[in-house]
PDB file of N, CA, C and O in Angstrom:
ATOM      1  N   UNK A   1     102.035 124.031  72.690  1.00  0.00           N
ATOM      2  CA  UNK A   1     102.422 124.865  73.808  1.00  0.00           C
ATOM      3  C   UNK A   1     103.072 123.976  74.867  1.00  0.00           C
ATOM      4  O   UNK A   1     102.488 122.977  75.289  1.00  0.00           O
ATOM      5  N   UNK A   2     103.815 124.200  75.129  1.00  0.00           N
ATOM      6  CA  UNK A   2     104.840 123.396  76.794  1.00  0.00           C
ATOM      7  C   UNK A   2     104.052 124.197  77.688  1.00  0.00           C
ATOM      8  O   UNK A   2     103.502 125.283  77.872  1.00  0.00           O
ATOM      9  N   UNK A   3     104.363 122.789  78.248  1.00  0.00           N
ATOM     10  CA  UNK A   3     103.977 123.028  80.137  1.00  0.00           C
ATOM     11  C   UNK A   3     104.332 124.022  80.247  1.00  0.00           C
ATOM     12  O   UNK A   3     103.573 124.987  80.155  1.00  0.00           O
ATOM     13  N   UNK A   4     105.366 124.108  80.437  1.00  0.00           N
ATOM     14  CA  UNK A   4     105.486 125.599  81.449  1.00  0.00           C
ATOM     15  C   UNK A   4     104.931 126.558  80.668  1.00  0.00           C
ATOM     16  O   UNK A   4     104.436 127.373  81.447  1.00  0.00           O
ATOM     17  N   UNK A   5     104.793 126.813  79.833  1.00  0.00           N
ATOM     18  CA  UNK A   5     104.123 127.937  78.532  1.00  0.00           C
ATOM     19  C   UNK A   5     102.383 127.988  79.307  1.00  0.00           C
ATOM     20  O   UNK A   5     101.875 129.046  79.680  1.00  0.00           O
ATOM     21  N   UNK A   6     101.675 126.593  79.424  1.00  0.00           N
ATOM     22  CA  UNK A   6     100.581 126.415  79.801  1.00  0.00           C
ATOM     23  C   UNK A   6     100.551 127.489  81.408  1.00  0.00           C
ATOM     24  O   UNK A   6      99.991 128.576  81.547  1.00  0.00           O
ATOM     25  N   UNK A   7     101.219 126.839  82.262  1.00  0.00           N
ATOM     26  CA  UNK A   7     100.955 126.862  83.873  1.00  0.00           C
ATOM     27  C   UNK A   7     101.460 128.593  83.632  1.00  0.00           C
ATOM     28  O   UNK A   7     100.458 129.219  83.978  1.00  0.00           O
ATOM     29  N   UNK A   8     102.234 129.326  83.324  1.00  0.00           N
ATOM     30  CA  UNK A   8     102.844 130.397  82.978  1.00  0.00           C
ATOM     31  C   UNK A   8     101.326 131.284  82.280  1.00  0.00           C
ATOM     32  O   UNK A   8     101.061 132.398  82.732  1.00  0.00           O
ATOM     33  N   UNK A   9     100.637 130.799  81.433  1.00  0.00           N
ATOM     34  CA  UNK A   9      99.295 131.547  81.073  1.00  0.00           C
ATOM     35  C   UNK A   9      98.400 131.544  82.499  1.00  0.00           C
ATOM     36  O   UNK A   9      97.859 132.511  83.035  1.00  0.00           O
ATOM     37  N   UNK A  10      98.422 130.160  82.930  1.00  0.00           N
ATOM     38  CA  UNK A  10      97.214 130.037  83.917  1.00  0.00           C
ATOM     39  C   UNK A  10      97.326 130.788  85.226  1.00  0.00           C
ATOM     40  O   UNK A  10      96.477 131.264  85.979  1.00  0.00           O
ATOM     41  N   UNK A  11      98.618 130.740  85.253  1.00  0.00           N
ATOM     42  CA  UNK A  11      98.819 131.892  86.618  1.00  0.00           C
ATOM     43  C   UNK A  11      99.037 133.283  86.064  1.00  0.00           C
ATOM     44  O   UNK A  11      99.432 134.297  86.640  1.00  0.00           O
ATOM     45  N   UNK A  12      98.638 133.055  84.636  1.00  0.00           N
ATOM     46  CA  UNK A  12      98.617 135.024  84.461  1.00  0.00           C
ATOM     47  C   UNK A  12      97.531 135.235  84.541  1.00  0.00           C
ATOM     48  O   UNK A  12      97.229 136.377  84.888  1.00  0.00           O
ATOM     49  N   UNK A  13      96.363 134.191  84.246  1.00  0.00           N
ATOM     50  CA  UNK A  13      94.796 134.354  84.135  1.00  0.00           C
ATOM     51  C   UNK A  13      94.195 135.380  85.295  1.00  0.00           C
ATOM     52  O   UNK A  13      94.549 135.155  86.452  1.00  0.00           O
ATOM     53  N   UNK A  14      93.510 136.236  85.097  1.00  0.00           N
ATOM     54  CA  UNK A  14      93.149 137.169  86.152  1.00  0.00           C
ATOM     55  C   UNK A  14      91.492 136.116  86.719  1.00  0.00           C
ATOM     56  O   UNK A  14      90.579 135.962  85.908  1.00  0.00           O
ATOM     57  N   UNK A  15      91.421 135.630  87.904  1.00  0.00           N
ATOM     58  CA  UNK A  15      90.624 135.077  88.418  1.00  0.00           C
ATOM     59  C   UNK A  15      89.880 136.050  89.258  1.00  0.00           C
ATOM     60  O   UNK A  15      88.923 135.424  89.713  1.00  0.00           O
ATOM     61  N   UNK A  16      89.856 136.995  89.588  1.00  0.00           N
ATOM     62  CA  UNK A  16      89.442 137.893  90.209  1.00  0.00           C
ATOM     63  C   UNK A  16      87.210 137.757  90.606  1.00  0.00           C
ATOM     64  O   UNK A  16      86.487 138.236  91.479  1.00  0.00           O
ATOM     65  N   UNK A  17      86.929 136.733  89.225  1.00  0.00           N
ATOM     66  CA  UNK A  17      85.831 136.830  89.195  1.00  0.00           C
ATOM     67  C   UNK A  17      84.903 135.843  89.205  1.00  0.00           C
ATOM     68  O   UNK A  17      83.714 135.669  88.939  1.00  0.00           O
ATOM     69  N   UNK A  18      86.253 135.007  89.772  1.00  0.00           N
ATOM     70  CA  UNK A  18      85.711 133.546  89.357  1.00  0.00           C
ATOM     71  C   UNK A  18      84.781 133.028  90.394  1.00  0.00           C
ATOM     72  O   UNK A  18      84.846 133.371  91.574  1.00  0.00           O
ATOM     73  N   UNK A  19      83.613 131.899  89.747  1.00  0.00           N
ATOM     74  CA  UNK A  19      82.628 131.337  91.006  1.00  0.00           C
ATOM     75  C   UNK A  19      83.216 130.325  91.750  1.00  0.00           C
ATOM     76  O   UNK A  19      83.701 129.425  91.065  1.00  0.00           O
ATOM     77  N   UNK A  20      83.350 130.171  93.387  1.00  0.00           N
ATOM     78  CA  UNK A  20      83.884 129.162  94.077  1.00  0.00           C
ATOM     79  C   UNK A  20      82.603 128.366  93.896  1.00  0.00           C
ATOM     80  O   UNK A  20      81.585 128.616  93.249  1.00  0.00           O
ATOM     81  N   UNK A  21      82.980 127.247  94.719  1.00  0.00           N
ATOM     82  CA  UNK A  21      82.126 126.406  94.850  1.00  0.00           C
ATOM     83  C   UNK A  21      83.150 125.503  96.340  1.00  0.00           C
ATOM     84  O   UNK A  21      84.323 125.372  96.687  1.00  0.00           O
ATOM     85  N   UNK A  22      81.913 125.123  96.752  1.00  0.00           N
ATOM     86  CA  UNK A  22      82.718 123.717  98.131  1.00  0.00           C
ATOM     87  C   UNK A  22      81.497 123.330  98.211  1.00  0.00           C
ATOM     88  O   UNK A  22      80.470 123.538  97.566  1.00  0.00           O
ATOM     89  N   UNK A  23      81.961 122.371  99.656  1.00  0.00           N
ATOM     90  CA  UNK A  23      80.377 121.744  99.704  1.00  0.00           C
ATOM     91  C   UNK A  23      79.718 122.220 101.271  1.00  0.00           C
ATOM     92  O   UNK A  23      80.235 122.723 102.269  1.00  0.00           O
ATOM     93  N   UNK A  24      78.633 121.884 101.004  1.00  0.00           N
ATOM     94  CA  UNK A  24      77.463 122.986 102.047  1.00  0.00           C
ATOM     95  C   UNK A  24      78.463 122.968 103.862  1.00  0.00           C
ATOM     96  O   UNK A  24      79.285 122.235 104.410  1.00  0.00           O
ATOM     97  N   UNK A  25      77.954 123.849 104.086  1.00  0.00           N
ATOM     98  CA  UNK A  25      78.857 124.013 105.783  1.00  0.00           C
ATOM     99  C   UNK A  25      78.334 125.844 105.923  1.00  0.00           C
ATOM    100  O   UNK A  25      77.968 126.805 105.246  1.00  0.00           O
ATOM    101  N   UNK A  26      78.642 125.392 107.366  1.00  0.00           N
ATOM    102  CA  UNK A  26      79.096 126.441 108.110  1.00  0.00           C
ATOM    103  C   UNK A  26      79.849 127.564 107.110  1.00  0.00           C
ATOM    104  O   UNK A  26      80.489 127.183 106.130  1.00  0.00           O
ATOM    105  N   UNK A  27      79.710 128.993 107.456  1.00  0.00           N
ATOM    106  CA  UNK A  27      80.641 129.798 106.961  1.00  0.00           C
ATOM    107  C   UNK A  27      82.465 129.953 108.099  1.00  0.00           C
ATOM    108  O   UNK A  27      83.531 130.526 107.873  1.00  0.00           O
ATOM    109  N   UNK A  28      81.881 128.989 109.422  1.00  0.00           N
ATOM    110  CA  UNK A  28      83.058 128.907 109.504  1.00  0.00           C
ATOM    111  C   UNK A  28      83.770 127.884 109.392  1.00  0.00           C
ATOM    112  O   UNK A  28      84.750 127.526 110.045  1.00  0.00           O
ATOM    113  N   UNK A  29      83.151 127.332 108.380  1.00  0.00           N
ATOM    114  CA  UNK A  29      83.912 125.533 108.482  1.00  0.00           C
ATOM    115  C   UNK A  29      85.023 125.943 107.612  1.00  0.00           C
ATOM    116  O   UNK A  29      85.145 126.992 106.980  1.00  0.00           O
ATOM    117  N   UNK A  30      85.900 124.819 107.698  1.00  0.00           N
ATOM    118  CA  UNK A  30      87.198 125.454 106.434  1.00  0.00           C
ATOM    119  C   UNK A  30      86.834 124.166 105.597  1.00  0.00           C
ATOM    120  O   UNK A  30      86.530 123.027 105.952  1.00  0.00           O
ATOM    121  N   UNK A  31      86.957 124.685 104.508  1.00  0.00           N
ATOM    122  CA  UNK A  31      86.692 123.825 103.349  1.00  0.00           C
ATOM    123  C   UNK A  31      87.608 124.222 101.990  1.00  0.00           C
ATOM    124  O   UNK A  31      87.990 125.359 101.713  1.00  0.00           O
ATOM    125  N   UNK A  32      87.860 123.001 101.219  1.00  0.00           N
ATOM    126  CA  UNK A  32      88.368 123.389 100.174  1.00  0.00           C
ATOM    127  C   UNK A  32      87.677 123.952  99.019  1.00  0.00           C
ATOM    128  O   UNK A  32      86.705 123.345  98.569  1.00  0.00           O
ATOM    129  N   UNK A  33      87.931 124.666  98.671  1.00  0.00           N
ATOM    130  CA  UNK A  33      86.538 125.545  97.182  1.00  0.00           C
ATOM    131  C   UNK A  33      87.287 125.750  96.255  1.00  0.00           C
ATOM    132  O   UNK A  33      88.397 126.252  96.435  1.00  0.00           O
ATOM    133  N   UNK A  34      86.610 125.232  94.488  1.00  0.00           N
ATOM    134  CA  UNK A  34      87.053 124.766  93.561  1.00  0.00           C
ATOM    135  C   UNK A  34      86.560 126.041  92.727  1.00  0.00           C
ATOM    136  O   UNK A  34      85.457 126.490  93.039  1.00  0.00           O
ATOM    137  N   UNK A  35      87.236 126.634  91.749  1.00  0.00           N
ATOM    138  CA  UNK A  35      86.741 127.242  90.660  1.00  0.00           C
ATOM    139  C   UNK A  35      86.970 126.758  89.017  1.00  0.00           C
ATOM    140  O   UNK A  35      88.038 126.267  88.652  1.00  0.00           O
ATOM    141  N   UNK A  36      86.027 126.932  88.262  1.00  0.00           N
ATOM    142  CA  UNK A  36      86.231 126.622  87.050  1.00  0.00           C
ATOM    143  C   UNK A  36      86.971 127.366  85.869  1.00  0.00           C
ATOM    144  O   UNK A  36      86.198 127.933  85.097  1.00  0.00           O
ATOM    145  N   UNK A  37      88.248 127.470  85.590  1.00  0.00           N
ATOM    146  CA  UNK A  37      88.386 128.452  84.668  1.00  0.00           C
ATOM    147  C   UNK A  37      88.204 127.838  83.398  1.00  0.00           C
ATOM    148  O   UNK A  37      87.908 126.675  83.124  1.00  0.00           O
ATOM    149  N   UNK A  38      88.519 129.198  82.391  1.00  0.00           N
ATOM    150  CA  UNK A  38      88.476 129.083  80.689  1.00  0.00           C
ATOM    151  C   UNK A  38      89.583 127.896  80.574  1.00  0.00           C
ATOM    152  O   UNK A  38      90.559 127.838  81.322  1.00  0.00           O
ATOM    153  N   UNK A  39      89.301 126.940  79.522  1.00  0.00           N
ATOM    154  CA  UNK A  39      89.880 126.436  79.075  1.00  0.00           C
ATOM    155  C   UNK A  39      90.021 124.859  79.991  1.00  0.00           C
ATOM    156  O   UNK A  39      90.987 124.105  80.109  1.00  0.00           O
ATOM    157  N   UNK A  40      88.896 124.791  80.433  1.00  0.00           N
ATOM    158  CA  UNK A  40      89.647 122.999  81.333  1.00  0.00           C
ATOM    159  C   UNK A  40      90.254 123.256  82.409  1.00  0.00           C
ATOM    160  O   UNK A  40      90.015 122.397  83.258  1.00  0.00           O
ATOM    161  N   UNK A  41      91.111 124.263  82.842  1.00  0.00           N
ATOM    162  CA  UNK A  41      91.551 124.382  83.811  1.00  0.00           C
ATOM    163  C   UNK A  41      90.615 124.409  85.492  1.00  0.00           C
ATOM    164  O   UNK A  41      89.398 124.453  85.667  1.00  0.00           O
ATOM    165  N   UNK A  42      91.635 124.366  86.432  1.00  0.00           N
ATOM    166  CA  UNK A  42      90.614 124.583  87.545  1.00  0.00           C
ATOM    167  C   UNK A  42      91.872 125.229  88.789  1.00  0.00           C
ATOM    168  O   UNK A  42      93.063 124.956  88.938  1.00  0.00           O
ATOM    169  N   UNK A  43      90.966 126.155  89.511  1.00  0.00           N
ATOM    170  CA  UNK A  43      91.630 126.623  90.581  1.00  0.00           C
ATOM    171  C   UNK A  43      91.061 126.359  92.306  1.00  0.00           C
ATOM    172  O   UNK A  43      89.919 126.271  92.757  1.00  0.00           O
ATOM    173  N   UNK A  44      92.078 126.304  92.808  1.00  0.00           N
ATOM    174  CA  UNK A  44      91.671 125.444  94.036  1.00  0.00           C
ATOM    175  C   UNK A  44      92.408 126.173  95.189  1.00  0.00           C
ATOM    176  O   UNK A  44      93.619 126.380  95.263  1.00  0.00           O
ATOM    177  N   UNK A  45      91.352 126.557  96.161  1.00  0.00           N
ATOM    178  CA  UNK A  45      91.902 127.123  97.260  1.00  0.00           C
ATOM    179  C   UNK A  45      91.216 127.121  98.555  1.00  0.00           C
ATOM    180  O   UNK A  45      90.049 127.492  98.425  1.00  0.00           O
ATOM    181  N   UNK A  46      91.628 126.752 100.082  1.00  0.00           N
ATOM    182  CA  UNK A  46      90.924 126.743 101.492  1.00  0.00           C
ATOM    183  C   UNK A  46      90.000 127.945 101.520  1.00  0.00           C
ATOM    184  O   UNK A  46      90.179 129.049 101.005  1.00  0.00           O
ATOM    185  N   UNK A  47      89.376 127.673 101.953  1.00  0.00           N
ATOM    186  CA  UNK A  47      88.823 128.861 102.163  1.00  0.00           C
ATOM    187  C   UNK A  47      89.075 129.602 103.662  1.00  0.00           C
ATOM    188  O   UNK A  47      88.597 130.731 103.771  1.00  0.00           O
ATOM    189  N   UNK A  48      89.631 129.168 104.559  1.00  0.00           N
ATOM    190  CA  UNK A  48      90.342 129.835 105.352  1.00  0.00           C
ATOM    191  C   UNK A  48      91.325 130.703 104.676  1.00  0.00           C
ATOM    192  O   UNK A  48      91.278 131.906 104.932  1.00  0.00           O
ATOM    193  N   UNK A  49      92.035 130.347 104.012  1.00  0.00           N
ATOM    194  CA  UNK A  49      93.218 130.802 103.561  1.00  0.00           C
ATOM    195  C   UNK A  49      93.027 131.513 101.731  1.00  0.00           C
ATOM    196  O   UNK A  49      93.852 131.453 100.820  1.00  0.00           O
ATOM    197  N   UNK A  50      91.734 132.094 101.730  1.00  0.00           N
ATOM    198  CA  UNK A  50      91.672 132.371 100.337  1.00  0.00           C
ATOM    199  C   UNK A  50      92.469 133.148  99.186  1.00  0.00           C
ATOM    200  O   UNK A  50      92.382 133.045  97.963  1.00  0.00           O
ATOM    201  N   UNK A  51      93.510 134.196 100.224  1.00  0.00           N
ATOM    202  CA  UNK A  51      94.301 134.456  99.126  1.00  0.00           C
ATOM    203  C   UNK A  51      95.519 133.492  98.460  1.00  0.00           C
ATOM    204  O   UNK A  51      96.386 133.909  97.692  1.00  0.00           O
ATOM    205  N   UNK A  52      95.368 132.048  98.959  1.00  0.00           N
ATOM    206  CA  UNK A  52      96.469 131.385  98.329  1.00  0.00           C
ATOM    207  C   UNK A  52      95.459 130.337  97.014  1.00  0.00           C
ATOM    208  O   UNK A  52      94.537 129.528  97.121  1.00  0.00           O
ATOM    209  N   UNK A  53      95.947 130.689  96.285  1.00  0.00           N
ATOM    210  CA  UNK A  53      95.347 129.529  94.950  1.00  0.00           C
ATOM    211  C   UNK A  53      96.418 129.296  94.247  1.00  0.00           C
ATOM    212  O   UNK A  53      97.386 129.878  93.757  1.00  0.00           O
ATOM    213  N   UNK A  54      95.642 127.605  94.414  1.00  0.00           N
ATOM    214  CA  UNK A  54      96.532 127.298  93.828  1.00  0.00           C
ATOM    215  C   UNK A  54      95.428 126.596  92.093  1.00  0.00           C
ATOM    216  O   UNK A  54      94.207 126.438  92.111  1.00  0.00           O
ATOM    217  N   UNK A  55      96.400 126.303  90.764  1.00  0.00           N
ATOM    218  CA  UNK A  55      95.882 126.572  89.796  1.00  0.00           C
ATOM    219  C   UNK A  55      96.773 125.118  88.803  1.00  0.00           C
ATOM    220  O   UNK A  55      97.967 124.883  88.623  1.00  0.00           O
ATOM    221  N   UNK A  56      95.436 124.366  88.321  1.00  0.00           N
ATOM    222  CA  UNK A  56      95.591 123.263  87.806  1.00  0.00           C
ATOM    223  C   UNK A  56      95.330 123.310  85.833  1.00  0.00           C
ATOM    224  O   UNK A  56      94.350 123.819  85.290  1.00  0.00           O
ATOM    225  N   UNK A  57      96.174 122.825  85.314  1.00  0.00           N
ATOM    226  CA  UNK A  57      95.657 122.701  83.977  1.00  0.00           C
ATOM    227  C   UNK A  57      94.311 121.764  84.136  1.00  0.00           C
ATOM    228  O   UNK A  57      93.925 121.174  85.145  1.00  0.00           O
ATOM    229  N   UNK A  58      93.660 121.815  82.700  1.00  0.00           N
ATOM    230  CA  UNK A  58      92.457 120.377  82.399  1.00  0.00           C
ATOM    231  C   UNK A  58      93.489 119.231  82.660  1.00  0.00           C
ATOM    232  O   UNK A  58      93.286 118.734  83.768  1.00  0.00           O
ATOM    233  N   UNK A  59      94.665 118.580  81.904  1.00  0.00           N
ATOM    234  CA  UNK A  59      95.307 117.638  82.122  1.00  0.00           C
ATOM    235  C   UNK A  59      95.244 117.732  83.398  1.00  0.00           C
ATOM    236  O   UNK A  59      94.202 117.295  83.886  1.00  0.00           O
ATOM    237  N   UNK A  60      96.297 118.317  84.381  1.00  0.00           N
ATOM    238  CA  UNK A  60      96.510 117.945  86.050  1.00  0.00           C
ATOM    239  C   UNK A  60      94.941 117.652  86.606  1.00  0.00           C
ATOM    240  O   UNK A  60      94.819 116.721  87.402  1.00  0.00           O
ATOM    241  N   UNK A  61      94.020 118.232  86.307  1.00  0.00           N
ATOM    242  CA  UNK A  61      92.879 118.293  87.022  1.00  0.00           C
ATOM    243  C   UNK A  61      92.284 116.907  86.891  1.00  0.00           C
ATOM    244  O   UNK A  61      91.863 116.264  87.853  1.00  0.00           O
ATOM    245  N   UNK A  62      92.275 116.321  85.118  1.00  0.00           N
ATOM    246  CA  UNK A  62      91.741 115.171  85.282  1.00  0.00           C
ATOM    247  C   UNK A  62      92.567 113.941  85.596  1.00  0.00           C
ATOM    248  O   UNK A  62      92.075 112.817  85.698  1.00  0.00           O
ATOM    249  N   UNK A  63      93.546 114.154  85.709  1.00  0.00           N
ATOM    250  CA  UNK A  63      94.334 113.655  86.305  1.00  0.00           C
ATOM    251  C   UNK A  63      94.081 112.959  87.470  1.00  0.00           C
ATOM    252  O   UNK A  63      93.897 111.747  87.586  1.00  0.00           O
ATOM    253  N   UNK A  64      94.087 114.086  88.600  1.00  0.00           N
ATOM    254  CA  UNK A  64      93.650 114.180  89.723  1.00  0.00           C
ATOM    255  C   UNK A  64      92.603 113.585  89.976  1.00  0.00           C
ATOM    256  O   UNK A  64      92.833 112.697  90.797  1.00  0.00           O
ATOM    257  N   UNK A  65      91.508 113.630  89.666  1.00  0.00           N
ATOM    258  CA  UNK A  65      89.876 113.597  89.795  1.00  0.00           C
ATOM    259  C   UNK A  65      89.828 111.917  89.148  1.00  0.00           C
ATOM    260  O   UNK A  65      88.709 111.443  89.347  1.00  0.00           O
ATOM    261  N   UNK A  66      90.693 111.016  88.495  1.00  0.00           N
ATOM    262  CA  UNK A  66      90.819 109.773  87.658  1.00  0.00           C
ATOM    263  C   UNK A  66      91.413 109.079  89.237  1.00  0.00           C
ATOM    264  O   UNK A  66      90.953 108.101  89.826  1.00  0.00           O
ATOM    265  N   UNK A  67      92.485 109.894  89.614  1.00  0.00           N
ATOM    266  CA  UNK A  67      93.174 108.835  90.951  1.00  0.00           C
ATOM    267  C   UNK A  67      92.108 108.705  92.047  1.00  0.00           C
ATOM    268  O   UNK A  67      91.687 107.624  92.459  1.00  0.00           O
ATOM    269  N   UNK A  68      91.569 110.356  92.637  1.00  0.00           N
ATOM    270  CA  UNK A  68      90.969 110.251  93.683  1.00  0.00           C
ATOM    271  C   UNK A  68      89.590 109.303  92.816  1.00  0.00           C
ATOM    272  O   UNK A  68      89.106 108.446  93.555  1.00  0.00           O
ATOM    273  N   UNK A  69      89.246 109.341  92.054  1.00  0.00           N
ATOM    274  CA  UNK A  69      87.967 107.704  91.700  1.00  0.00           C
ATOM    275  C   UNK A  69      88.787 106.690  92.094  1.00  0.00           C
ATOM    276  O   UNK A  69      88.458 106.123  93.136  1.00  0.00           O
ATOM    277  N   UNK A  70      89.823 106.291  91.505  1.00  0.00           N
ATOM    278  CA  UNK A  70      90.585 104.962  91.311  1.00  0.00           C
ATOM    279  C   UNK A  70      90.774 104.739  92.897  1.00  0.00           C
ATOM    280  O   UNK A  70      90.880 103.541  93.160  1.00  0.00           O
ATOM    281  N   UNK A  71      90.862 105.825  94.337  1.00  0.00           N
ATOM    282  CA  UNK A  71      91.170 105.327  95.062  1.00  0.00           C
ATOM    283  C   UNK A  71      93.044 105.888  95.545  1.00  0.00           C
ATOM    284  O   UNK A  71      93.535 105.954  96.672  1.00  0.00           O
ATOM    285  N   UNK A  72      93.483 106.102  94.620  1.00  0.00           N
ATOM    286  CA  UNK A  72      95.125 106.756  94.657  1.00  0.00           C
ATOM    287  C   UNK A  72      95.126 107.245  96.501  1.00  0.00           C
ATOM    288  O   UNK A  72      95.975 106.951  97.342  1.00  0.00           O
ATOM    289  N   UNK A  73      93.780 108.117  96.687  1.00  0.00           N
ATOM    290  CA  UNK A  73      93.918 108.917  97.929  1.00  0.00           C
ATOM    291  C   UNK A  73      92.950 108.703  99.471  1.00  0.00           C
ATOM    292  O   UNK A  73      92.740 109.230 100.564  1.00  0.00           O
ATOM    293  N   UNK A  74      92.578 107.523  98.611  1.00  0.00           N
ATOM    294  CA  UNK A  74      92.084 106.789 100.504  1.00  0.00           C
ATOM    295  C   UNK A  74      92.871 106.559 101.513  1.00  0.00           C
ATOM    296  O   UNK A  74      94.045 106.191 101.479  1.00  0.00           O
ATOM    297  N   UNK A  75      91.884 106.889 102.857  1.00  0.00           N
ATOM    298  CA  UNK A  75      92.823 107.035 103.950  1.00  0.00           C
ATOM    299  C   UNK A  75      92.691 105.393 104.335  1.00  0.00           C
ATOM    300  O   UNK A  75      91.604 104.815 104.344  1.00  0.00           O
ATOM    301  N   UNK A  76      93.935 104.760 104.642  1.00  0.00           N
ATOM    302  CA  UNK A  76      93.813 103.465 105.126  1.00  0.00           C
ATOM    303  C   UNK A  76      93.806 103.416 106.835  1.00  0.00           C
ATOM    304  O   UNK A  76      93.704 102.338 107.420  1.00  0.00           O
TER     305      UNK A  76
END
């Protein structure tokens, strides 16, 4: 399957039901909240701003999650 074939399923995926998750706060803190979908994938959205998600394959995700360990995204 090609990328775009992939990201093209994942944004057809109906998430409607999916469990967030962030980390503990305030209900008015803004935080980023992660969901797990089928298949490796993961969806990610503010929670201020919850109707925008945005939506990661397993590749992009571990991707991601390999740099922010390695450091890629420390603030200097």
């Amino acid at each position: 399957m090609s990328t775009e074939q992939e990201k093209a399923e994942l944004y057809a995926m109906d998430i409607s039901g999916a469990e967030w998750h962030s980390a503990p706060g305030g209900p008015e803190d803004e935080k980023v909240e992660i969901a797990y979908l089928d298949g490796g994938a993961v969806a990610m959205r503010n929670s201020k701003e919850p109707e925008v998600v945005l939506r990661y394959t397993e590749a992009e995700w571990r991707a991601f999650v390999l740099g922010a360990r390695d450091g890629e995204f420390d603030l200097r």
